[in-house]
GUMAR-879706 format. One record per residue (C-alpha): x, y, z. Coordinates in steps of 0.25 Angstrom, whole numbers, plus 5000, padded with zeros to 4 digits. Each point is the difference from the previous one (the first is absolute). Layout:
GUMAR-879706
     X     Y     Z
     X     Y     Z
...
end
This chain:
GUMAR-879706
     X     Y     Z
  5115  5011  5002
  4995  5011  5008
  5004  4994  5015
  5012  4995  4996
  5005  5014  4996
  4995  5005  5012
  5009  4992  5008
  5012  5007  4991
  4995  5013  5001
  4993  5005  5012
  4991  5011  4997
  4988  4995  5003
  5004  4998  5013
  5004  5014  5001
  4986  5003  4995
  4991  4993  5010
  5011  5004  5013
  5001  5014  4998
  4986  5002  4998
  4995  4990  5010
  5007  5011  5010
  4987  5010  4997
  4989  4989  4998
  5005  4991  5010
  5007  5009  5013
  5005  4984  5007
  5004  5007  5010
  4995  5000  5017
  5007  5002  5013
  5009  4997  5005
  5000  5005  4986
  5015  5001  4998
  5001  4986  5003
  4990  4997  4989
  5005  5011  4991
  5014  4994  4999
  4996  4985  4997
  4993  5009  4988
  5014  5008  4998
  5006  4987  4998
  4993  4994  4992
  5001  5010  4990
  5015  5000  5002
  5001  4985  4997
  4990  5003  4988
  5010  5008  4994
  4997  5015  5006
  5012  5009  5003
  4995  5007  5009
  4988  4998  5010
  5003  5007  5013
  4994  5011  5011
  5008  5010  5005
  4994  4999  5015
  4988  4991  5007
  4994  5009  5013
  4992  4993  5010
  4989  5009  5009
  4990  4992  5008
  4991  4992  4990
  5006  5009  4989
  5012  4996  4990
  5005  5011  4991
  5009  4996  4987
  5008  5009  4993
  5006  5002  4986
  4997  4988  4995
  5005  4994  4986
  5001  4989  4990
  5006  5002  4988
  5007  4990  4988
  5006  4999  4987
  4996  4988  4993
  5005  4994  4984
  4992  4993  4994
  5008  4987  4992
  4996  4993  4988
  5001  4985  4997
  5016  5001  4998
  5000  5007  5014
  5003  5015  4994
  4994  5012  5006
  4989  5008  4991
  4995  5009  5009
  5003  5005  5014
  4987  5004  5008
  5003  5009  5012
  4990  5000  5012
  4998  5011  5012
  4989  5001  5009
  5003  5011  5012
  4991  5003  5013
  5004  5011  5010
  4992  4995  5011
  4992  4989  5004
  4993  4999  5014
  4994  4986  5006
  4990  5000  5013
  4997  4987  5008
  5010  4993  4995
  5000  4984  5005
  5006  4986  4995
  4996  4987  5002
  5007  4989  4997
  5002  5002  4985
  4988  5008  5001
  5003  5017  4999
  4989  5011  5001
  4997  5013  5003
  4990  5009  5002
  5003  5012  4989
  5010  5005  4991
  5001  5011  4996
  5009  5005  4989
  5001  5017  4995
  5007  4998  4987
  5006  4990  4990
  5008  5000  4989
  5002  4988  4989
  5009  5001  4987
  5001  4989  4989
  5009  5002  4989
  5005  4994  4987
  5013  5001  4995
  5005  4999  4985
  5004  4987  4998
  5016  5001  5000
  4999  5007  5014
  5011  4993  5006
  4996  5008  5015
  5000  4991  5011
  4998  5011  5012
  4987  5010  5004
  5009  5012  4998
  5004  4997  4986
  4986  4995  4998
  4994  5014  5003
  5008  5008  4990
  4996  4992  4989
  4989  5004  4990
  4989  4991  5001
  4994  4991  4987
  4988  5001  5009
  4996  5004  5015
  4989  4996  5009
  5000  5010  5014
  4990  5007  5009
  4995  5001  5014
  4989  4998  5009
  4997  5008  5014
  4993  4997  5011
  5000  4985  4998
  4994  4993  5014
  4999  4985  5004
  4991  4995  5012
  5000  4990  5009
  5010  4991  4991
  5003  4986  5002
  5011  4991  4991
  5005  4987  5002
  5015  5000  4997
  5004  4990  4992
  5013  4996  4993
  4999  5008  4986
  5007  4994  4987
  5013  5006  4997
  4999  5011  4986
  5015  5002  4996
  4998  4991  4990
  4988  5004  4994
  4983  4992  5004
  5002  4987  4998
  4985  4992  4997
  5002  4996  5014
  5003  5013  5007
  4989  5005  4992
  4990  4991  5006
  5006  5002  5014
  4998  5016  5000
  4986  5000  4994
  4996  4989  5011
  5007  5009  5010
  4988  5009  4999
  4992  4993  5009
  5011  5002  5011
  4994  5016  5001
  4987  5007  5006
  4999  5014  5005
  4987  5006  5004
  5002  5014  4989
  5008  5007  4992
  5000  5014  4994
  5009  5009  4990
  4997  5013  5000
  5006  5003  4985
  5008  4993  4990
  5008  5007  4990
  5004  4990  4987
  5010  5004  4989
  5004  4990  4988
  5010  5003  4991
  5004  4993  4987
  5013  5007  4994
  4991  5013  4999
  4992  4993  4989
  4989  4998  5009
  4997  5007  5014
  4989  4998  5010
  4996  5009  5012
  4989  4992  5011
  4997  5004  5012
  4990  4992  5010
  4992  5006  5011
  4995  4996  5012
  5002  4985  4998
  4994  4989  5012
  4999  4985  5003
  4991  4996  5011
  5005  4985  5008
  5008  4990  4992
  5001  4985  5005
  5003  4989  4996
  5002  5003  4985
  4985  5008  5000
  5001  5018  4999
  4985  5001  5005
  5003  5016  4992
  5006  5008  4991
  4997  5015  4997
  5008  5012  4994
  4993  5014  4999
  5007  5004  4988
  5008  4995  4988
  5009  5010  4991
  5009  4998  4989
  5005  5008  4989
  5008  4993  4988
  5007  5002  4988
  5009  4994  4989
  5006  5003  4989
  5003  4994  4986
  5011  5006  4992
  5001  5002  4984
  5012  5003  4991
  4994  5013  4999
  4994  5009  5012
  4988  5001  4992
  4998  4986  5002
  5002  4999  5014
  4987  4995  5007
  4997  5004  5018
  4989  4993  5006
  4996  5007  5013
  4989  4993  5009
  4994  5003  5013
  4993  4990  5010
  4991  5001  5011
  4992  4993  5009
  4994  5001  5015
  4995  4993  5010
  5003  4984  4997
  4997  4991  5009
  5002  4984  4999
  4992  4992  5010
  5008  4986  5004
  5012  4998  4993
  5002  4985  5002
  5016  4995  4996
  4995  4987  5004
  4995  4996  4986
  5014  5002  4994
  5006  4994  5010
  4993  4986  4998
  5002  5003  4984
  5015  4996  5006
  4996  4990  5009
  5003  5010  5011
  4988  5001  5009
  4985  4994  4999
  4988  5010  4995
  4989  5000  5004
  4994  5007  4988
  5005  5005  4986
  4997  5014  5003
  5014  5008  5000
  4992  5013  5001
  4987  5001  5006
  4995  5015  4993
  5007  5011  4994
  4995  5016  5000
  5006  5012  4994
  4994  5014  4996
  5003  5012  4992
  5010  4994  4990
  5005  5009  4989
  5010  4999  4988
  5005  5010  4993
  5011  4998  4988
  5005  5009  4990
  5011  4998  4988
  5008  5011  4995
  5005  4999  4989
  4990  4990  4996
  4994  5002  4983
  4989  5005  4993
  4995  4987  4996
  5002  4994  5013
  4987  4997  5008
  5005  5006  5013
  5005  5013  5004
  4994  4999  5014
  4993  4991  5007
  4991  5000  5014
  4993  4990  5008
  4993  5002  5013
  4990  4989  5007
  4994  5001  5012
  5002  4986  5006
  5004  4989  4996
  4999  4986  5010
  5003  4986  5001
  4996  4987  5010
  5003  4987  5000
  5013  4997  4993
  5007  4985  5000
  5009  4993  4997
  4998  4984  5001
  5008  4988  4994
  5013  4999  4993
  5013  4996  5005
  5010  5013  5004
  5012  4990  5003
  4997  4994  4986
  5000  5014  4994
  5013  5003  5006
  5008  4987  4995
  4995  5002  4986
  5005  5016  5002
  5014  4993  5005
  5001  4992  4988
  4994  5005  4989
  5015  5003  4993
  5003  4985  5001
  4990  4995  4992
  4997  4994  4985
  4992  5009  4991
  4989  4987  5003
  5003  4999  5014
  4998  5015  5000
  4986  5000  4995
  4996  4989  5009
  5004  5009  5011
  4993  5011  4995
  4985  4991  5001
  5007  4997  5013
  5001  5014  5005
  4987  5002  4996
  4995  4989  5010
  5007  5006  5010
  4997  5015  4999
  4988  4997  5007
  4984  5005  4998
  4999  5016  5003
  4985  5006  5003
  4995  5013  5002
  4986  4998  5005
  4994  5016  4997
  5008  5013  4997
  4993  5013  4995
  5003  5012  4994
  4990  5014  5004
  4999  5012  4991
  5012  4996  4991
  5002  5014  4991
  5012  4999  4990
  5003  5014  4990
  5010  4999  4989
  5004  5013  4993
  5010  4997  4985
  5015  5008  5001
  4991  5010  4991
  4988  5003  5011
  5008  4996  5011
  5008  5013  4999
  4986  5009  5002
  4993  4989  5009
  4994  5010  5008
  4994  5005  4987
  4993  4988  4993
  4995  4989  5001
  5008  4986  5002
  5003  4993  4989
  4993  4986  5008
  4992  5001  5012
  4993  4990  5007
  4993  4997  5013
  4996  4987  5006
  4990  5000  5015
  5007  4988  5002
  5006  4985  4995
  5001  4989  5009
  5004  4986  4997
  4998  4987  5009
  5008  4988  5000
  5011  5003  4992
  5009  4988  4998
  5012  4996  4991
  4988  4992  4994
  4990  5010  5000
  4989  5010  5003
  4987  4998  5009
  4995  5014  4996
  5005  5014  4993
  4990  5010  5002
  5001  5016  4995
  4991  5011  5004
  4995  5013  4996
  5012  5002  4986
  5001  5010  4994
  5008  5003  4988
  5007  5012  4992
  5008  5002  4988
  5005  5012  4996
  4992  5010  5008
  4986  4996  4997
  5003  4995  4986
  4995  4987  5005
  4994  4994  5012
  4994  4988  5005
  4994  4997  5012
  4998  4985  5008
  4992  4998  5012
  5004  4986  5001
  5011  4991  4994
  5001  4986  5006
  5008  4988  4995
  4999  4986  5011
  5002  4986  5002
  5016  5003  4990
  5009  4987  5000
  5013  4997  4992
  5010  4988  5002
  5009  5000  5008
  5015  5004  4998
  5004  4986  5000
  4989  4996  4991
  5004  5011  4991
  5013  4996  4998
  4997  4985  4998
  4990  5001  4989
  5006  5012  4992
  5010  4990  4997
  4991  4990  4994
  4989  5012  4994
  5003  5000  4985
  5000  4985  4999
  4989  4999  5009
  4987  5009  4997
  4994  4994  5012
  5011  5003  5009
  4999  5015  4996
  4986  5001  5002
  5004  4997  5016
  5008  5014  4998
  4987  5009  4998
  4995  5008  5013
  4985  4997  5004
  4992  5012  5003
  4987  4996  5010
  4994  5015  4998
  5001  5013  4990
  4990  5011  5005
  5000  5016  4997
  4987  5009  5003
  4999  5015  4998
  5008  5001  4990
  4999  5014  4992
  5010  5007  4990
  5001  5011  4991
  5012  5007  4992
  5001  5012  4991
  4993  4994  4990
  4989  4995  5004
  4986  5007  5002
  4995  4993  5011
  5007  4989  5009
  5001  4982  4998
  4994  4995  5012
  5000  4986  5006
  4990  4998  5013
  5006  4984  5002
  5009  4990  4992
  5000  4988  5007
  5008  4986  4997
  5001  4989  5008
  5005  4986  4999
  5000  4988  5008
  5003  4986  5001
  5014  5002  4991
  5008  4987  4993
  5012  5005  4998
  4998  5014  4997
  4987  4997  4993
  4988  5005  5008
  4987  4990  5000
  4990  5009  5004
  5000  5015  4994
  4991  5011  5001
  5001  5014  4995
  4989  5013  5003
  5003  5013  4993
  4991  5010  5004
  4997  5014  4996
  5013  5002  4989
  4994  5012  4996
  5006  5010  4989
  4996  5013  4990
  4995  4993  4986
  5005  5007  4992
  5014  4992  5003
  4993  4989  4991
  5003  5011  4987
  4990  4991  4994
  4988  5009  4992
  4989  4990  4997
  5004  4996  5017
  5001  5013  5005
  4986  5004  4992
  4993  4987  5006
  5005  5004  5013
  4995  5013  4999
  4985  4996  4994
  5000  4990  5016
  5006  5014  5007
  5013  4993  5003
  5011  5011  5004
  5008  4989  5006
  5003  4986  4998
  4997  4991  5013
  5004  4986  5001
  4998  4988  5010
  5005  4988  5000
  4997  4988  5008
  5007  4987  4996
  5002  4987  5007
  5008  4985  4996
  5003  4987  5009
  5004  4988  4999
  4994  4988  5007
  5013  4987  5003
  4988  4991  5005
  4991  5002  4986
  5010  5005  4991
  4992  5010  4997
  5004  5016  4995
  4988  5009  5002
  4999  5015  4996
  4990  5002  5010
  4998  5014  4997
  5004  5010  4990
  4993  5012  4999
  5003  5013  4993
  4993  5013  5001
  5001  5014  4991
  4990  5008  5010
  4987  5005  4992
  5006  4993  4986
  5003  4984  5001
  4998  4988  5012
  5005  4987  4997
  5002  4987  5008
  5005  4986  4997
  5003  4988  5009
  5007  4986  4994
  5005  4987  5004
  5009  4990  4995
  5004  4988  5005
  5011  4988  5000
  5010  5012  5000
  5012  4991  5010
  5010  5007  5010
  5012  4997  4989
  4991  5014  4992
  5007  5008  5013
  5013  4992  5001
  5004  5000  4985
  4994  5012  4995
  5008  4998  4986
  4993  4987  4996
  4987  5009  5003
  4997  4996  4986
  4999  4985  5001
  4994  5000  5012
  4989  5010  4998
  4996  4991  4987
  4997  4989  5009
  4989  5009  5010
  4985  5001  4998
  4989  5009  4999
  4989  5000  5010
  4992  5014  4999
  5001  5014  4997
  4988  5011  5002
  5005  5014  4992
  4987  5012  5004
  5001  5013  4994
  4992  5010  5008
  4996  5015  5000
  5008  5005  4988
  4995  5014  4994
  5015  5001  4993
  4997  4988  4991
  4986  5006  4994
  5007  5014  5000
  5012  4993  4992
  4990  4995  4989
  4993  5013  5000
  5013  5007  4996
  5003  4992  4990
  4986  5000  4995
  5002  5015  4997
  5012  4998  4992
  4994  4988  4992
  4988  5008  4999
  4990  4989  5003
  4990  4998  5012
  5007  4995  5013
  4992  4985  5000
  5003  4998  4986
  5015  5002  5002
  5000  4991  5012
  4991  4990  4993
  5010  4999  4987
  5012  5000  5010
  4996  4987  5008
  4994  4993  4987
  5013  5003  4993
  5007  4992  5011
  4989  4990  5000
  5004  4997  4986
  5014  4997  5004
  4997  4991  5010
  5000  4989  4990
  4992  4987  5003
  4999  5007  5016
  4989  5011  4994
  4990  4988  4997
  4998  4996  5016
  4989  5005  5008
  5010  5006  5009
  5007  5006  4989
  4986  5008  4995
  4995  5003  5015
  5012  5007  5002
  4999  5009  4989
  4987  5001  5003
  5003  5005  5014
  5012  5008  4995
  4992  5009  4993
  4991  5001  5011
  5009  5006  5010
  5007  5009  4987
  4988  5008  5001
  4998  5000  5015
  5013  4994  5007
  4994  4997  5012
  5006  4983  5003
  5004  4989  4992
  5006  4988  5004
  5007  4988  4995
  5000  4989  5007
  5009  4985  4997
  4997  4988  5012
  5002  4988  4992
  4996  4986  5008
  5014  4997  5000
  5012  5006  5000
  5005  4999  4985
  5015  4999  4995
  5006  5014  4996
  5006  4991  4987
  4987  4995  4997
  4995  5016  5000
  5011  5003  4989
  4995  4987  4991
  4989  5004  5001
  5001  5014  4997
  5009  4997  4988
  4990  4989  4994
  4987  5000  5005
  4997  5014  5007
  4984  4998  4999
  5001  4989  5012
  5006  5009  5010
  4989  5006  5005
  4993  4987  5004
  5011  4995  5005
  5002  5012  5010
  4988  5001  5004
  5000  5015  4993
  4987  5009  5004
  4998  5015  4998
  4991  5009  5007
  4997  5015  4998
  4993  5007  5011
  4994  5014  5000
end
């Protein structure tokens, strides 16, 4: 119930006034008129102090001086008892306005300009019975959010004034609503902060530094910032994890940098008509995003031996964004499930959980990138002479960029130019290209609904499975310690298509150039063949392609092809037919289904195979016989267990040819085109009881070509 404890407790109010101050100076001239409608409302919010010590007017120019808000807030439960106390301080020595003018409920001014600030936000122990900022003060903080920012100026600022929803009480869903709608009430022309100084504090068990330099808007109107830039981002870190023992106390230090991000049109408008606010006219929330020289570094002291991390660094060189969105969904929605999720039934509960999912809403991220990403990992044991050796991980990417991510899937993910390292250079691997497109899973609602029906329902689960449209990796090489030579890959290939369910239709696969040393195969009678055809190194290809046609039914490999360079070539191609779309939308009664299809052809051609005279003559050695009359006792052999099948014609002039192509393995092909298509259970009959009528009924020929 989160906005009902808001209205008990207050601090989120605190929150957004106190630093509404810095991001949103409402303040013109006659600025003190403007400033003391601001004064009290945070009075009425529950503020004990929001005063100036003087206002002076010169000419166009009004100066305000010692200028301070400050509060101590409780935060109550459900019974209305305090569990923490929150205290709130935000100080500016000066502030000067230029061109101040009102009209009507209309206030503006040319500049403002303000030297220093100050904010302090603490949080007390719970029992903290403090009600006043000078009791407040003395007391250590549970944790402490503080800085300052210099040099902060505002131009040509215009705001309509309208009557702000009272805070003491906490954000109520409608004085949410009315404060987030109020930003369309406020333009200015530009604003600057020279440097902003961040310090986060959480009972000493965590501590962050951040300091942010040289940050700019250009003109905001009407809920649009046309940009954003900051020329440098800093932050160090650390926190700490504390055992029974000193020994097993564990530091994690981090440091973070970044410079020169920009954000080109940051558009509110999108949320706002999420809450029914405002109209958009597009989804886009941010029209790009750029930022350069990023770098990480963390260490952990105290981290041990068998830990994979002692110190760790990553630098990029840009990373960038465009396009983001958000479309759909219901934000009034989401805040009355937030509001009453406390109130519910464990059933009603999970219908407003599918509910919540509805009203989240679509996000999209139309392209982001990453360029020369570079991340080394040294273990506790190497991170102590880092300078010295080598990491422990190392790897290097040119880039990875990703289109249309969504809370439903990924248009693209590409990687270029990886490179790999594992323990110094005791392995390496190396990818020009990794690409993965075309990813979709269900939905979070979808998820949710069908889990619940998956183990009764193996068709249900099957709707859970991702679908991948393309997997593709190309110039990829790796070698470790105890390899000779290096595994290579020049292109894997898989793509699939036309997907029921999570079943593709259409899938095709090329593999080319898998190349590795033969002497991997640890096969003597291989590796002595390999040697007689002057093969050093294994090379395959592949080259595979399956479809399946709804009109005709049909399921065609309509290609397969496979290559070992300078040993073997094969390729085969085959139809079937009566194969129905139930095949893809019950794959577990595959079985019953597939026994109704049909055969309709099939061709199988072996080409330009030295490996498989070579094979025969190796084994001829060891049998100590002459190659032909190895090869000719070999296929007779099989003839004569081929049953009633060796008495065909085919049966004899594929022996015949078989033996042909032993001795010179040049091209032999088989092919199968029956004058119909011919029940796959009549080809298991047959091939029990009456094998010899098989060929005929295929329509089987053989031919052998030198």
């Amino acid at each position: 119930m989160p906005f009902q404890n808001f209205k008990r407790q207050g601090f989120f109010a605190v929150s957004i006034t106190v630093l509404g101050l810095s991001a949103q100076p409402a303040l013109s001239s006659p600025a003190s008129d403007l400033l003391d409608k601001y004064n009290a409302w945070y009075l009425e919010s529950g503020f004990e102090k929001a005063s100036y010590a003087e206002a002076i007017e010169s000419g166009n120019t009004t100066e305000i001086r010692d200028y301070n808000v400050a509060g101590v807030f409780s935060i109550k439960n459900e019974e209305g008892e305090p569990t923490a106390t929150f205290y709130a301080d935000v100080t500016i020595p000066k502030m000067v306005f230029t061109g101040s003018a009102v009209d009507g409920d209309v206030f503006s001014y040319d500049s403002l300009t303000v030297g220093k600030a100050t904010f302090d936000i603490r949080v007390l122990e719970e029992d903290s019975a403090v009600k006043e900022i000078a009791n407040a003060k003395n007391l250590k903080p549970v944790a402490q959010f503080s800085g300052s920012m210099t040099d902060y100026t505002i131009s040509d600022f215009s705001e309509k004034w309208v009557d702000h929803p009272v805070l003491k009480e906490g954000i109520s869903q409608e004085a949410f609503l009315q404060l987030l709608g109020m930003s369309l009430n406020t333009s200015y022309g530009s604003s600057a902060i020279n440097e902003m100084s961040l310090t986060f504090n959480i009972a000493d068990e965590f501590v962050s530094d951040t300091v942010l330099t040289g940050f700019k808007t250009g003109s905001i109107k009407d809920g649009v910032t046309e940009a954003i830039s900051l020329e440098r981002y800093a932050s160090t870190g650390k926190s700490k994890i504390s055992g029974e023992h000193i020994s097993s106390n564990v530091a994690t230090n981090t440091v973070t940098s970044y410079k020169n991000l920009k954000i080109d049109r940051l558009d509110a408008r999108p949320l706002l008509a999420y809450f029914k606010l405002a109209d958009a006219p597009s989804a886009n929330y941010i029209g790009s995003y750029t930022t350069e020289d990023i770098s990480l570094e963390m260490s952990i002291d105290g981290a041990k031996a068998h830990e994979p991390i002692g110190f760790l660094s990553m630098t990029a060189a840009s990373t960038s964004a465009k396009d983001l969105s958000i479309k759909d969904g219901d934000g009034l929605k989401l805040l009355s499930i937030f509001e009453n999720l406390d109130t519910k039934s464990d059933e009603d509960q999970e219908m407003q959980l599918l509910e919540l999912f509805d009203a989240l809403g679509s996000y999209n991220i139309g392209y982001s990138d990453i360029k020369d990403l570079e991340v080394k990992s040294w273990d506790p044991i190497r991170a102590k002479r880092m300078n010295e050796v080598a990491p422990s991980f190392e790897m290097k990417l040119a880039s990875v960029s990703m289109t249309d991510f969504s809370l439903s899937g990924i248009g693209n993910i590409t990687l270029e130019g990886f490179h790999g390292a594992v323990e110094g250079d005791d392995a390496v691997f190396d990818v020009g290209t990794f690409e993965i497109a075309n990813v979709a899973w269900p939905s979070m609602r979808e998820f949710v609904e069908t889990a619940k029906t998956a183990d009764q329902n193996p068709e249900a689960a099957m709707e859970l499975v991702p679908t991948i449209g393309k997997f593709s990796i190309k110039n990829a090489e790796g070698i470790a310690d105890d390899l000779d030579t290096p595994i290579s890959l020049k292109e894997l290939t898989i793509e699939m298509d036309g997907h029921i369910g999570p079943i593709p239709t259409s899938v095709s696969d090329v593999v080319s150039g898998l190349s590795f040393d033969a002497a991997l195969l640890q096969e003597p009678m291989v590796l002595g063949v390999f040697e007689r055809l002057g093969i050093e190194r294994v090379t395959l290809n592949q080259d595979f392609k399956i479809a399946w046609d709804e009109n005709t039914e049909d399921l065609t490999l309509e290609k397969f092809e496979f290559e070992l360079e300078n040993g073997l070539k094969l390729r085969a191609d085959i139809q079937l037919g009566g194969i129905p779309r139930s095949l893809f939308e019950k794959p577990h009664e595959a079985e019953a289904v597939i026994a109704l299809a049909t055969f309709k052809g099939a061709q199988i051609e072996v080409m330009d195979s030295p490996l498989i005279s070579e094979l025969l003559a190796a084994q001829a050695e060891q049998a100590g016989v002459p190659a032909e009359m190895l090869a000719s006792m070999m296929i007779d052999g099989s003839l004569q267990q081929a049953g009633p099948l060796a008495e065909t014609e085919f049966a004899l002039e594929l022996a015949n040819a078989a033996k042909k192509f032993a001795g010179k393995p040049t091209n032999i092909r088989v092919t199968l085109a029956p004058q119909s298509a011919v029940p796959l259970m009549q080809l298991g009959g047959l091939a029990a009881l009456a094998p010899q009528q098989l060929p005929e009924l295929l329509g089987a020929t053989v031919t052998y070509t030198e």
